[in-house]
C-alpha positions, 0 to 999 in steps of 0.5 A: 674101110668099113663102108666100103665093106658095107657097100660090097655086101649090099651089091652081092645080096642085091645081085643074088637076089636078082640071079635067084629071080625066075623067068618073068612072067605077064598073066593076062587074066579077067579080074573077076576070075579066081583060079586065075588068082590062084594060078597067079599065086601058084607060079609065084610060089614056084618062083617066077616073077609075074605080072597079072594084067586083069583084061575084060576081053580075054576073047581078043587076048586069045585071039592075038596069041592064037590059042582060040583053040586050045584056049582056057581063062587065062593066057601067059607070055614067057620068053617068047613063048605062049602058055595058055591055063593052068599049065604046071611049073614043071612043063613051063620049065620044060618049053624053057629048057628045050626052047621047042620052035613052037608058040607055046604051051596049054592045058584047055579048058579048066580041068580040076587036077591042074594048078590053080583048079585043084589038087594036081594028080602027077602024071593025069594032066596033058599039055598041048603044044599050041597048034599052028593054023591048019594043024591039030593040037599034039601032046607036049607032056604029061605032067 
């Protein structure tokens, strides 16, 4: 009896652990690069589960997921969707909840109130939805 209490106790704790788990996550970033690090860090601590894929051509990365022009260091996959930079947890969940009909999410360039580049000032950063050929980048938050 005691085993089989034992065994029912280790099959809840392991199927808590894996329902706790967040959204997984593949971070395509230079290895030589360390706010992408730390980006991976931050979406980590946030309680996503992320794969970092360190890739010496990043230029061909953003290339296949159409972000050259919204593009910074780093480019993320997650459910479907493309997030590029250093884009907070906050809208990341946001594309997760709403599940837009767009490729994605980004923060071009590295600006220093983002996640992974500074102290982040609430309500200072702006998310893009990433554009489609032939359309502008339009706002999808203010985080």
């Amino acid at each position: 009896m005691r085993l089989w209490t034992l065994v029912f106790a280790m099959m809840l704790a392991s199927n808590t652990a894996v329902a706790l788990a967040g959204p997984a996550v593949t971070v395509y970033k230079s290895p030589a690069c360390g706010c992408c690090a730390k980006y991976v860090d931050y979406l980590k601590d946030n309680g996503f589960t992320v794969k970092a894929v360190d890739q010496d051509d990043m230029s061909a990365i953003k290339k296949r997921y159409g972000v050259t022009r919204v593009a910074s260091c780093h480019t993320a996959l997650v459910n479907g969707y493309v997030v590029e930079g250093h884009v907070p947890v906050s809208a990341i969940n946001k594309l997760l909840r709403e599940k837009p009909a767009i490729a994605g999410i980004s923060v071009p360039g590295m600006p220093m109130n983002s996640p992974g580049m500074g102290e982040m000032e609430k309500g200072t950063l702006t998310v893009y939805r990433i554009p489609g050929a032939g359309e502008s980048p339009t706002v999808f938050s203010v985080e």
